[in-house]
N, C-alpha and C positions, 0 to 999 in steps of 0.2 A: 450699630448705625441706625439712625430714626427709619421710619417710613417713609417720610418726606423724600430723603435723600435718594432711598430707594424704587420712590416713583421720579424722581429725577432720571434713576439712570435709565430708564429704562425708556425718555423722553431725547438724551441725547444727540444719538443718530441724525433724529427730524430735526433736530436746531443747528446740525453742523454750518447751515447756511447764514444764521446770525452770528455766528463766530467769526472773528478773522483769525486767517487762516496764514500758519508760521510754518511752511515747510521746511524738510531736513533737519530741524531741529530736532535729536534724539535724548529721550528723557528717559532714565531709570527709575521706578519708582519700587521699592526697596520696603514691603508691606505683607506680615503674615496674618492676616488679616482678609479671606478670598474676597469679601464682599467688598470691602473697601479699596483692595487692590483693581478688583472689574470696575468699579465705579471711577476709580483715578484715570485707569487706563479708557473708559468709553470715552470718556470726557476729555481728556488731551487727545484720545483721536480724532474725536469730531472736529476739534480744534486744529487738524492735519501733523500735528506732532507724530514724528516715530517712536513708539512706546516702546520699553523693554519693563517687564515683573520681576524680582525675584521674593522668594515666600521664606528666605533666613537671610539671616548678616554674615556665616560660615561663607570665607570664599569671595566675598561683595568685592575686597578692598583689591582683589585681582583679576575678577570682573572688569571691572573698573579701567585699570589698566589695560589692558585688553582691549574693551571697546569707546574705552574714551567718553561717552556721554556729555550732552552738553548742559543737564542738569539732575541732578538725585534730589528725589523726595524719597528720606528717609526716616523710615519709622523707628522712633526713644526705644524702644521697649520691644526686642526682637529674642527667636530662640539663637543659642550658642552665644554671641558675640554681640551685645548692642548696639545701638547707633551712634553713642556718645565714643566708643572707642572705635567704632569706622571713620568717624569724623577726622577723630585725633589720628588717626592710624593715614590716612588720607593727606592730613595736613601735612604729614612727615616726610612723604614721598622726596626721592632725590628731584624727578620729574615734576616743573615747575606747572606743565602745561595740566596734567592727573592733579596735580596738589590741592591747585588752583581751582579746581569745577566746582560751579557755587552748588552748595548744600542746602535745601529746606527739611529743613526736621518739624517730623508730625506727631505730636502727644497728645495723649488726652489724660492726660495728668496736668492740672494747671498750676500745680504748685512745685513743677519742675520747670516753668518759664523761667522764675531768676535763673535759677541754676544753668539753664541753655543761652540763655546772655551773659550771664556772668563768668563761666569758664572760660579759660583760655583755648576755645574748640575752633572757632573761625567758620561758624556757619554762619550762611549768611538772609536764613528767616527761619521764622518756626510759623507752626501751623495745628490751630487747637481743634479737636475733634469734639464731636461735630462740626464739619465743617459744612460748608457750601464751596459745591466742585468748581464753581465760576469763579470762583473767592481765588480755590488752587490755580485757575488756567490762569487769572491775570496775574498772582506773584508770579507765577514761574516765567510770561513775558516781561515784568519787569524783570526779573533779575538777572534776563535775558539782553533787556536795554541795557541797564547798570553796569553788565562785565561786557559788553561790545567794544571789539576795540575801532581806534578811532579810526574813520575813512582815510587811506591816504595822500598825504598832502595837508590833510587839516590840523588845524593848531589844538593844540592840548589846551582843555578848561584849565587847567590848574598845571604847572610845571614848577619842580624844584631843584633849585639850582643847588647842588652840594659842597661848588668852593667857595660859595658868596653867602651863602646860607639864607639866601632869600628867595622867595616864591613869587611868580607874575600869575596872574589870573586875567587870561584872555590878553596877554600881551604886557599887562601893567606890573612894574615890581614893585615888591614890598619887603622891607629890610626887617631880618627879624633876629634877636639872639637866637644862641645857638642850643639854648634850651624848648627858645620858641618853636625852632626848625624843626629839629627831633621829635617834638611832640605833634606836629602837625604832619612830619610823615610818617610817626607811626601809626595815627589815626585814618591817613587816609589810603594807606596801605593794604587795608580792607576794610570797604565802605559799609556801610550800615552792621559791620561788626562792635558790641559793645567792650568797650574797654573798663575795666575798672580803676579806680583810680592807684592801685598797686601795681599793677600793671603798667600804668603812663609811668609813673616811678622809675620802676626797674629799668625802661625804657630811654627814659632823660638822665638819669647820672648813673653812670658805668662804673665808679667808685665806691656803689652802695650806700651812700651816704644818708643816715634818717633826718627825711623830712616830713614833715604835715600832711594830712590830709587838704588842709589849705593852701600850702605850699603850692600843689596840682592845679584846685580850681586858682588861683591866682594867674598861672602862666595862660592858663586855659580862658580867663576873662582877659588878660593882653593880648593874647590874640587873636581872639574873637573882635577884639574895638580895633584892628591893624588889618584886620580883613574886613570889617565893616567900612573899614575908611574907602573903600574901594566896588562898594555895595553886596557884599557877598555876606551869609552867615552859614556856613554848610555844619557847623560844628552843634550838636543836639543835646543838653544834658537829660539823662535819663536817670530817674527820680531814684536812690538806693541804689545806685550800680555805679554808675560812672558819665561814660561819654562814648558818641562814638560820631562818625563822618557822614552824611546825606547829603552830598555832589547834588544837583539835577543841573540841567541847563536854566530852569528857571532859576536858580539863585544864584546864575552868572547874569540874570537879563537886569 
C-alpha cells in the first residue's frame, strides 16, 4: 500500500464529518492484508458503517450466514480458500437473502479483471489496488442504492410480466419475443453483473441449440431499439466480455 494511502488513514477520523454518514449498515470486509484491512475499516467507520475484519477466507462463507452483512469486500487472493470460490460458494446458498449479498472483490492483479467479469461468479464490483478509500466508501453506497428494495407501495422501474412475456417500464408495456424476454431477465437478474455472450446462450434456448455469436448481439440489438422506443437504454455492451444490465432511475427519466 503507497504512502499516500497511508497518510490518508491516518486523516480519517477528522473528515468523518465530510462524509454522509449510512448507519446500521454492516460491512464485512474480508482482507489479509493488516494494513489495508485498518485502512478499509477507518474509512467505513468514519463513514458510520458497522464494520466487521476477517484476516482468511477459512470459514467466511459461514460467517456469512451467521451475521448476514449488508455488503463483503472481498479480497481475490486470500490464504486457505480464495475469494473467487467464496463468491461461488456464496452464490450457491439454498438462502436467497445470504446468496444474494452484493460482493465487491478487491485485486491487485489487473489482468484478473476479465476474468472477475467474465466468470459466471455474480459479484457485483471489483476494486483494483491501489485504491482510494473514498473511491471504496462510494461503491459500497452505491451498491447499497442498487440492491435497496423498493419503498412500499411504489411501482417497480422495470417489471416482467411472465405469461405475456412483456415488460412495462414505469407503467408502459412493451411486447417482446420470447427469446427477447429471457434474455432481458436474465440480464437483469443481476444488475451490473457481466454476462458473456455463452452464457445469454445457455440462457435463451434450453434445447442447446448452436447458435452464433451474432445470433446474441442481434436479440440483444432488438431489444435495446424496443426499449429505446420507450426512452430507456439500461442494457451496456462491454468490449471482449459480453453484456450486462445498469438500471438507474436516470435511464427511466
Amino acid at each position: 500500500m503507497n504512502a499516500t494511502m497511508n497518510d490518508q488513514a491516518g486523516k480519517a477520523a477528522a473528515k468523518a464529518d465530510s462524509i454522509k454518514p449510512d448507519s446500521a449498515k454492516h460491512i464485512l470486509v474480508v482482507e489479509d492484508e493488516p494494513k489495508i484491512a485498518a485502512l478499509l475499516r477507518d474509512y467505513l467507520a468514519a463513514a458510520a458503517f458497522h464494520v466487521s475484519v476477517r484476516e482468511m477466507g477459512a470459514g467466511t462463507v459461514e460467517w456469512i450466514r451467521e451475521h448476514a452483512p449488508d455488503v463483503v469486500l472481498l479480497d481475490l487472493m486470500l490464504p486457505g480458500i480464495d475469494g473467487l470460490d467464496i463468491c461461488r460458494a456464496l452464490r450457491a446458498l439454498p438462502d436467497a437473502r445470504i446468496a444474494n449479498v452484493p460482493v465487491l472483490m478487491l485485486t491487485a492483479r489487473v489482468e484478473e479483471i476479465d476474468r472477475l467479469l467474465g466468470l459466471e461468479l455474480g459479484a457485483d464490483d471489483y476494486i483494483c489496488k491501489p485504491f482510494s478509500p473514498r473511491e471504496v466508501v462510494a461503491r459500497v453506497r452505491a451498491v447499497l442504492r442498487r440492491t435497496a428494495p423498493a419503498a412500499p407501495g411504489a411501482p417497480s422501474a422495470i417489471d416482467l410480466d411472465e405469461a405475456r412475456f412483456e415488460v412495462r417500464v414505469r407503467g408502459t408495456p412493451i411486447a417482446l419475443t420470447p427469446v427477447e424476454f429471457r434474455l432481458l431477465r436474465k440480464l437483469a437478474s443481476q444488475p451490473r453483473r457481466v454476462y458473456s455472450r455463452q452464457q445469454l446462450m445457455d440462457a435463451l434456448y434450453n434445447d442447446h441449440r448452436v447458435v452464433s455469436d451474432r445470433t446474441v448481439d442481434s436479440h440483444v440489438k432488438n431489444l435495446r431499439r424496443k426499449l429505446a422506443d420507450v426512452g430507456v437504454d439500461p442494457i451496456a455492451s462491454i468490449y471482449g466480455l459480453g453484456y450486462r444490465f445498469e438500471w438507474s432511475e436516470e435511464a427511466a427519466s
